[in-house]
SEDOMAR-501104 format. One line per field, with one value per residue: residue number from 1; x, y, z of N, C-alpha, C in turn; residue in one letter. Coordinates in steps of 0.2 Angstrom, whole numbers. Layout:
i	c(NUM|...)
n_c1	c(X|...)
n_c2	c(Y|...)
n_c3	c(Z|...)
ca_c1	c(X|...)
ca_c2	c(Y|...)
ca_c3	c(Z|...)
c_c1	c(X|...)
c_c2	c(Y|...)
c_c3	c(Z|...)
aa	c(A|...)
end
This chain:
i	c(1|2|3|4|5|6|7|8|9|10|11|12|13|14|15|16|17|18|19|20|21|22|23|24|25|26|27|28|29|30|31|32|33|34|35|36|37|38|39|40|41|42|43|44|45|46|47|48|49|50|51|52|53|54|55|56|57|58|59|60|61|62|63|64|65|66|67|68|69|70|71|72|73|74|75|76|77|78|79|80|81|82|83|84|85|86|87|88|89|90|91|92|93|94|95|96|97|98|99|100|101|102|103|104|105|106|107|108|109|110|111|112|113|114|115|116|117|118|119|120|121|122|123|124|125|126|127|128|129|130|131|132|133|134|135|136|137|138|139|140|141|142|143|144|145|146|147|148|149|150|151|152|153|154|155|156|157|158|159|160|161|162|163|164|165|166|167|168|169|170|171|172|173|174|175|176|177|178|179|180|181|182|183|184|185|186|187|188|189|190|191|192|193|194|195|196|197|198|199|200|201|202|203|204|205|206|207|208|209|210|211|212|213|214|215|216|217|218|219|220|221|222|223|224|225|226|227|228|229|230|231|232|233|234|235|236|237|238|239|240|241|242|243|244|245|246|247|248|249|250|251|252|253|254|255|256|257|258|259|260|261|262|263|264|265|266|267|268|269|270|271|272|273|274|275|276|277|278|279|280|281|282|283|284|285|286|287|288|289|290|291|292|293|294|295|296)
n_c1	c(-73|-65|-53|-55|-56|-48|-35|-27|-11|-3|14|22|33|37|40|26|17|26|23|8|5|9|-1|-10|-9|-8|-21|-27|-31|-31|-16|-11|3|6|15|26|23|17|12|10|-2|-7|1|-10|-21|-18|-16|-29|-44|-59|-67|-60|-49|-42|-29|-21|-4|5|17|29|40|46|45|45|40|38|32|15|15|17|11|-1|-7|-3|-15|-25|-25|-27|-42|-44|-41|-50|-61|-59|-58|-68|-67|-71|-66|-69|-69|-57|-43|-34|-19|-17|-10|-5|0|-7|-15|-6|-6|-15|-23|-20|-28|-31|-43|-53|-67|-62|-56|-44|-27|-14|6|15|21|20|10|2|0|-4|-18|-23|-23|-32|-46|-44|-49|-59|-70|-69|-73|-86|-91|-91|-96|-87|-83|-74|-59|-51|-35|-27|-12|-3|15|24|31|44|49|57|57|65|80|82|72|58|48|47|49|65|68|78|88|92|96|106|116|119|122|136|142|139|133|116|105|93|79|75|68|63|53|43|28|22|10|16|12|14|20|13|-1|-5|-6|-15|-26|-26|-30|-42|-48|-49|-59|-70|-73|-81|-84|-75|-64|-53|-43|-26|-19|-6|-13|-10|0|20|35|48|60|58|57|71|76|74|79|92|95|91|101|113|116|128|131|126|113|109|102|98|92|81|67|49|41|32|36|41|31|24|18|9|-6|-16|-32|-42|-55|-65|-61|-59|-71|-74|-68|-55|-38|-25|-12|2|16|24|41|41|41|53|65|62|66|78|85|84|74|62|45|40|33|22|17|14|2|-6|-11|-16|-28|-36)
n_c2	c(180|171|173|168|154|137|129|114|110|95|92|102|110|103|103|107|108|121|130|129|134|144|154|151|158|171|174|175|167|156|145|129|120|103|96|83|66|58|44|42|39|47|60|67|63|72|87|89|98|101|105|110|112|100|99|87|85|78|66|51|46|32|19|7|-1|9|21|14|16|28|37|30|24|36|42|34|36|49|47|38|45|56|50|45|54|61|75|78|83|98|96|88|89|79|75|69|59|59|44|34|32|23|13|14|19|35|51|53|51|55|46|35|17|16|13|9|6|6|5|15|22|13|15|29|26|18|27|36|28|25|39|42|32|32|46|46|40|44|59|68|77|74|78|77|79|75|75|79|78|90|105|118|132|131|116|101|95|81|76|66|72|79|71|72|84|88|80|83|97|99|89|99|108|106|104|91|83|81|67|61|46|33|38|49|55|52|57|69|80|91|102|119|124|135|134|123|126|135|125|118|129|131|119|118|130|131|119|103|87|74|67|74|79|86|92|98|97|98|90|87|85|74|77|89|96|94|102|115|116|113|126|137|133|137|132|127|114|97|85|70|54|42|29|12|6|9|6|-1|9|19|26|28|38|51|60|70|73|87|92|93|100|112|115|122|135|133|134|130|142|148|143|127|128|143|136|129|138|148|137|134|147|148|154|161|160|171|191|192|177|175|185|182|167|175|180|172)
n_c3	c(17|14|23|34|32|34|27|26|21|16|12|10|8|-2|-20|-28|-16|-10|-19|-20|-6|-5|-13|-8|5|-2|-5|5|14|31|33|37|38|39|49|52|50|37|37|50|61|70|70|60|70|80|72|65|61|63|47|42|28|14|8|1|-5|0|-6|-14|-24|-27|-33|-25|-11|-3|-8|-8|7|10|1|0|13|21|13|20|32|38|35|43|54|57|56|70|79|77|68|56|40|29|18|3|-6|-17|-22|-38|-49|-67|-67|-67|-79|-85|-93|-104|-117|-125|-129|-111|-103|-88|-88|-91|-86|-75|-78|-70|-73|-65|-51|-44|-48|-46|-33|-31|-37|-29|-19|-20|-23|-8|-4|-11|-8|7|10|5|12|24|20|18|4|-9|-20|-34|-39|-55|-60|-75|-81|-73|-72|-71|-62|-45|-45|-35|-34|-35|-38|-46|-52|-64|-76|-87|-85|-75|-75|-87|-90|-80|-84|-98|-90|-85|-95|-103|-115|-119|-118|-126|-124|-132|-148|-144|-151|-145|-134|-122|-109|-105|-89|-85|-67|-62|-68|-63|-50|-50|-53|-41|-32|-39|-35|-20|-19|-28|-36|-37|-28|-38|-52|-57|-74|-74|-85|-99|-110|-125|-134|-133|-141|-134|-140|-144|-131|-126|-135|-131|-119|-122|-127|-119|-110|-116|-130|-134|-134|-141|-143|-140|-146|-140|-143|-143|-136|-131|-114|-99|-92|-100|-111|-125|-130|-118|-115|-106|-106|-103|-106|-94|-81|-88|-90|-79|-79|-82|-88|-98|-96|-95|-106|-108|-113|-107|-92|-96|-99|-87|-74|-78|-78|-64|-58|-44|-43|-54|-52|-64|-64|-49|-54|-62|-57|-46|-51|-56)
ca_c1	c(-74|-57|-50|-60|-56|-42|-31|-21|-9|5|20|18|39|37|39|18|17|28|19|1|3|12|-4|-17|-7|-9|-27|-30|-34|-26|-12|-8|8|5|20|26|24|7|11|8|-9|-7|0|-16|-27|-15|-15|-35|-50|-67|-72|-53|-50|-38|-25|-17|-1|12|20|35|39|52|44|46|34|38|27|11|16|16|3|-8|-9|-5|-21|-29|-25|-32|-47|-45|-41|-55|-68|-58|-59|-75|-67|-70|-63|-75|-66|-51|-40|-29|-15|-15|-4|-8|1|-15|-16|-1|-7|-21|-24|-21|-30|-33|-50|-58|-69|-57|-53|-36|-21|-5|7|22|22|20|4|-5|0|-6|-21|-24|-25|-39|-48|-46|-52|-67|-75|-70|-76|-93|-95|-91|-100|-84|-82|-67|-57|-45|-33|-21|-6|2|20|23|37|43|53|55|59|70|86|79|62|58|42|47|53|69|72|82|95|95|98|112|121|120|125|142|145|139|128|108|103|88|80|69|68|65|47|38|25|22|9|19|11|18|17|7|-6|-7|-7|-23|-31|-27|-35|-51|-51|-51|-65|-77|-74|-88|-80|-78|-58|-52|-36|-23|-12|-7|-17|-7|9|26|40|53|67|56|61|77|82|71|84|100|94|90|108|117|115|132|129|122|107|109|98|101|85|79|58|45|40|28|38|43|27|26|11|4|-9|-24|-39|-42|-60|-69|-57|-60|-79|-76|-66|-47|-37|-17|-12|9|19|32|44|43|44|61|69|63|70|85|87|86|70|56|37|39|28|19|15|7|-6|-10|-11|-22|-34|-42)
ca_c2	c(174|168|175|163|146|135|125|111|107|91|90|111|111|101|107|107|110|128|135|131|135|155|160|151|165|177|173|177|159|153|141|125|115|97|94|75|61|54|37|39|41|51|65|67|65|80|91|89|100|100|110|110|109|97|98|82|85|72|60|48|39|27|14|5|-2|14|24|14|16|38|37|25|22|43|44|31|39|54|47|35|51|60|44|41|59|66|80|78|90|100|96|85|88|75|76|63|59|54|37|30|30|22|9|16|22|41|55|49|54|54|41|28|13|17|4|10|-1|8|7|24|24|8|17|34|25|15|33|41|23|25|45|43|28|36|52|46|34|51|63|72|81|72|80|70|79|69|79|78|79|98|110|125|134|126|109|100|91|73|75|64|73|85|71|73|90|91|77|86|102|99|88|102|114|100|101|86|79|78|61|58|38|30|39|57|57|51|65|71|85|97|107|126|123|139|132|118|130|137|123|118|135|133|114|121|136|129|110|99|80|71|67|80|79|94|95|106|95|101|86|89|78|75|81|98|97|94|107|119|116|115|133|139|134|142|131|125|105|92|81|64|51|34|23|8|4|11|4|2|15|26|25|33|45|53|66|71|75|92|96|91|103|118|118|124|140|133|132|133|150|146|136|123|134|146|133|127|144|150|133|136|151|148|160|156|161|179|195|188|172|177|189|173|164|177|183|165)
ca_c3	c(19|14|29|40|30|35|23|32|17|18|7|9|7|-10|-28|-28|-10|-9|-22|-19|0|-6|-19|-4|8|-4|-5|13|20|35|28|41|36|41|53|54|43|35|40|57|63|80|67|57|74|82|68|60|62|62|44|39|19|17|2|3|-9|0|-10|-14|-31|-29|-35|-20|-9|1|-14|-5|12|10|-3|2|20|23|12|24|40|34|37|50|59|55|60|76|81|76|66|51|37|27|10|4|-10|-18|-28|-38|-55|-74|-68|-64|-83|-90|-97|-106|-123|-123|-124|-105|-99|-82|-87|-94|-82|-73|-80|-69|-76|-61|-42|-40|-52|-41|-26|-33|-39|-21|-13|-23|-21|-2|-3|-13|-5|11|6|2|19|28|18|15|-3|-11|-26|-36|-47|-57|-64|-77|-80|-71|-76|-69|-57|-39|-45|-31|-39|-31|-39|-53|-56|-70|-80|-88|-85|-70|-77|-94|-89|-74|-89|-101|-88|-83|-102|-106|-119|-117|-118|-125|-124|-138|-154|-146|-153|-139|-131|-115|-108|-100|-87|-79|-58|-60|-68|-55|-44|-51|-52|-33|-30|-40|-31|-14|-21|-35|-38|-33|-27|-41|-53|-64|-76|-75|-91|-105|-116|-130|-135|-134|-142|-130|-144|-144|-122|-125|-138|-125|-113|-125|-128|-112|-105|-119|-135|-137|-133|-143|-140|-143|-145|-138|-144|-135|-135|-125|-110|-97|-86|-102|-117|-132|-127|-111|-114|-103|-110|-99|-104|-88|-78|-92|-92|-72|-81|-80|-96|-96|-97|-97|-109|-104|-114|-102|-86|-94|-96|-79|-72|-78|-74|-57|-55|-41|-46|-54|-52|-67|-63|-45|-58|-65|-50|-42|-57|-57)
c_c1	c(-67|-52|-49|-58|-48|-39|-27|-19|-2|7|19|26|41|37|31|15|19|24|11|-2|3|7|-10|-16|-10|-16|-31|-32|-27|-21|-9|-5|7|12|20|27|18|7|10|2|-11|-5|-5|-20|-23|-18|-24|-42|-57|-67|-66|-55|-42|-31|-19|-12|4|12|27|35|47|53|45|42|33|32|19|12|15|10|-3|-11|-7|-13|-27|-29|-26|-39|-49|-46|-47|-61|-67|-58|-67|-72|-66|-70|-68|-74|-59|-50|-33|-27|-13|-9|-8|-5|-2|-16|-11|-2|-11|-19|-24|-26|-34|-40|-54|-63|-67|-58|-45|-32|-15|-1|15|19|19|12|-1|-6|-5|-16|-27|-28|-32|-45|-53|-50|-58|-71|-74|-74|-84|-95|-94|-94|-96|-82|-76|-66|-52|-41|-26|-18|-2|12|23|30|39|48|52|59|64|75|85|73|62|49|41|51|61|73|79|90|100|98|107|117|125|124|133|144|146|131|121|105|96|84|74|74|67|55|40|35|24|15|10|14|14|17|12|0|-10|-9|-14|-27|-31|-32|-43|-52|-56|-57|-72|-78|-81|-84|-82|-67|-59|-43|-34|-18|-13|-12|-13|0|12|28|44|61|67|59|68|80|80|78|90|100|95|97|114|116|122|133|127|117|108|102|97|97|82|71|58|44|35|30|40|37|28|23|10|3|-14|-28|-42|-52|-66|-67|-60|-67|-79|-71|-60|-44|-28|-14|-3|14|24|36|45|45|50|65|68|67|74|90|86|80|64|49|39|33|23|14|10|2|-9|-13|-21|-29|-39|-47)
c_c2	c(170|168|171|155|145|128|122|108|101|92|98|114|108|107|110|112|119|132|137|134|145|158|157|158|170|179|174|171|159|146|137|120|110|95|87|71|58|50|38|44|47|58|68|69|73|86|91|92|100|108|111|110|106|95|95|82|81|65|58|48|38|21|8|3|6|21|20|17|23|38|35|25|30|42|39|33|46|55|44|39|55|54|43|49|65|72|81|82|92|98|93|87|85|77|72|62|54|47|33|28|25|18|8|18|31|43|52|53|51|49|35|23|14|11|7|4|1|6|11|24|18|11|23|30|21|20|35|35|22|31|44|37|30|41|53|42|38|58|69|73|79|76|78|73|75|75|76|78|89|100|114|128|131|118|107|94|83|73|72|66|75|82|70|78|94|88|82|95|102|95|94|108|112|100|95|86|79|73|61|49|38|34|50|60|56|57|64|79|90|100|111|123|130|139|126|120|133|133|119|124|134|124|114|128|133|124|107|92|78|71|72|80|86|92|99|104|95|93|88|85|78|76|89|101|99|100|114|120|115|124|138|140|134|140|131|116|102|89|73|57|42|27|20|10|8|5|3|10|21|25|31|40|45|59|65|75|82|96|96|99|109|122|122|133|139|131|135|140|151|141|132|125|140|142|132|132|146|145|134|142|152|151|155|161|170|183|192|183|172|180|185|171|168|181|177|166)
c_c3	c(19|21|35|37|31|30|29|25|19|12|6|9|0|-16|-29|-23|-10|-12|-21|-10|-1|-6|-12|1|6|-6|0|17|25|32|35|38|41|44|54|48|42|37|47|58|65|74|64|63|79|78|65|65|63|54|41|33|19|12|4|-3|-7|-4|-10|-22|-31|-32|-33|-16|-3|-3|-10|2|13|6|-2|8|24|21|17|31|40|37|42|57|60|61|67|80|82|74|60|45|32|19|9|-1|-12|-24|-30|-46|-60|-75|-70|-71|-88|-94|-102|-113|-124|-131|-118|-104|-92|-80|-88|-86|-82|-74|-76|-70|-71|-55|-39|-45|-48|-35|-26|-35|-32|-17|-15|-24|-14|-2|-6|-9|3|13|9|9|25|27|18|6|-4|-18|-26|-40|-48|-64|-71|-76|-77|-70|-74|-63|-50|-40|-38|-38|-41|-34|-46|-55|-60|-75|-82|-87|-80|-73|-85|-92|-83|-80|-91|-97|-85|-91|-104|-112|-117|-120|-120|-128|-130|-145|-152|-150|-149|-135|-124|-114|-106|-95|-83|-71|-59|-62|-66|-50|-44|-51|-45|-31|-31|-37|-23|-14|-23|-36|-35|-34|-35|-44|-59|-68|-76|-79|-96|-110|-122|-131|-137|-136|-136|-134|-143|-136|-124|-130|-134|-121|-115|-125|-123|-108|-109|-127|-138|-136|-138|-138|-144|-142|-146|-141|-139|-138|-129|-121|-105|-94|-93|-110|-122|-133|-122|-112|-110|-105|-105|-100|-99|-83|-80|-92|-84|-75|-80|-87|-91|-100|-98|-99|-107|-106|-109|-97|-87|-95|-90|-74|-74|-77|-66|-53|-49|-46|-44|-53|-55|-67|-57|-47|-59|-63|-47|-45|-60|-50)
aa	c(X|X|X|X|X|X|X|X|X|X|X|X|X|X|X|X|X|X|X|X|X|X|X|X|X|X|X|X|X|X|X|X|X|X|X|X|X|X|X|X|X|X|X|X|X|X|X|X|X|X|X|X|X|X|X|X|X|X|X|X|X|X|X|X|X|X|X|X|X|X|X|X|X|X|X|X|X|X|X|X|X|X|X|X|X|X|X|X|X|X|X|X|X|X|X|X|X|X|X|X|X|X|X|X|X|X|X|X|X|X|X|X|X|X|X|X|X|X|X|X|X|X|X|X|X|X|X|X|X|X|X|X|X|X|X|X|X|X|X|X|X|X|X|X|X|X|X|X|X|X|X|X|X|X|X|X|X|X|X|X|X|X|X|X|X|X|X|X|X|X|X|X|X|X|X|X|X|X|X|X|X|X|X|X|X|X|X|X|X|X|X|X|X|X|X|X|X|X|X|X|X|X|X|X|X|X|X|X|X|X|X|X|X|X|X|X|X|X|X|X|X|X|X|X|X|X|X|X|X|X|X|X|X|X|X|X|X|X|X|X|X|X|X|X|X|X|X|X|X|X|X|X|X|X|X|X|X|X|X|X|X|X|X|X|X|X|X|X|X|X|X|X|X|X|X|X|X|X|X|X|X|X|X|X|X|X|X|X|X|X|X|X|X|X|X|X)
end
């Protein structure tokens, strides 16, 4: 049946995007990269099907008003397009982010009231707003996941999805110092891209609408990162630790509560210790990781 089902993914040249388009490939679905730009309408009513699945992974985070305008009013033209065509997709998948939570008291949970306390977490929080009340006034099956921090091979240089790892590692490979802010105790969920990948898959599979957290669950410090990636690009650096308070944009905790996700049979299966030696070694999603991938 898979053969028969078509995926239209945007942001399908992203960090997210490249990966979850490969393991859908190698899953036998038909795989349509969303050509264009989400802000504009006319792209959406071109490109959208009757019974599509609709893995909406584009994003910004500039923290600019341009973060609504990709995020927001893509995910509003989405639908617009959908109502003004009569071809309305069989299933949506949104990629959303544990911003939505920042303000919150961790462990985050699904049923928490959302506090984004950035730009990029109202906007993110804006979209999944417009997708479920849409959704439901179109009697399309919306699925919401909200990412943690995601780790792994792929990274683009430009992305501030993965954290600090891009800046920390190109330092320490520049033979400079790794900087880390605060105190270095502050945690983080890590999640692998392959086990985002797997839960994109089981979204577009099993999920029934509704929001699902995807992180490791597990907290990291951000000293434990950092000596990760001293190691990883030879381990002759220091790490230093600049201080400074938490923030809204940088707090002291962000974990997600992952057992909503788990009870559908997904659990994390590769450690961020492994994301940041493959990322720095340069590798893309080895032999490995595709078994992984395809054994869910």
């Amino acid at each position: 049946m898979r053969q028969h089902q078509t995926i239209l993914v945007t942001g399908a040249n992203g960090f997210i995007g490249l990966a979850t388009a490969a393991a859908l490939r190698r899953r036998k679905y038909e795989v349509r990269e969303f050509v264009g730009d989400v802000r504009d309408l006319q792209d959406w009513e071109r490109q959208l099907s009757r019974g599509v699945v609709v893995m909406h992974l584009a994003g910004v985070r500039t923290e600019t008003d341009l973060d609504f305008a990709v995020n927001t009013v893509g995910m509003q033209n989405l639908f617009m397009a959908a109502a003004k065509t009569g071809r309305l997709p069989g299933k949506v998948v949104l990629g959303s982010s544990q911003a939505v939570y920042m303000g919150c008291r961790p462990p985050y949970m699904e049923h928490m009231r959302p506090k984004p306390t950035t730009i990029y977490g109202e906007s993110k929080l804006a979209a999944e707003r417009v997708a479920i009340g849409e959704g439901k006034r179109l009697h399309i099956p919306v699925v919401v996941l909200r990412y943690s921090t995601v780790l792994g091979p792929g990274v683009r240089k430009e992305s501030s999805m993965s954290g600090p790892l891009v800046a920390w590692v190109q330092a320490s490979l520049s033979g400079k110092p790794i900087r880390v802010h605060q105190d270095g105790r502050q945690t983080r969920d890590y999640i692998h891209i392959v086990d985002v990948v797997t839960a994109n898959l089981l979204a577009v599979e099993r999920l029934p609408a509704g929001v699902y957290n995807v992180g490791g669950a597990r907290p990291i410090r951000l000293a434990v990162l950092a000596e990760w990636v001293r190691r990883a690009t030879g381990g002759r650096l220091t790490i230093e630790i600049t201080g400074g308070k938490a923030s809204a944009v940088d707090p002291r905790a962000m974990v997600s509560d992952t057992t909503k996700l788990r009870s559908f049979g997904w659990k994390p299966g590769r450690s961020a210790k492994h994301a940041v030696v493959e990322y720095v070694r340069g590798r893309e999603l080895i032999a490995d990781s595709r078994e992984t991938i395809d054994k869910q």
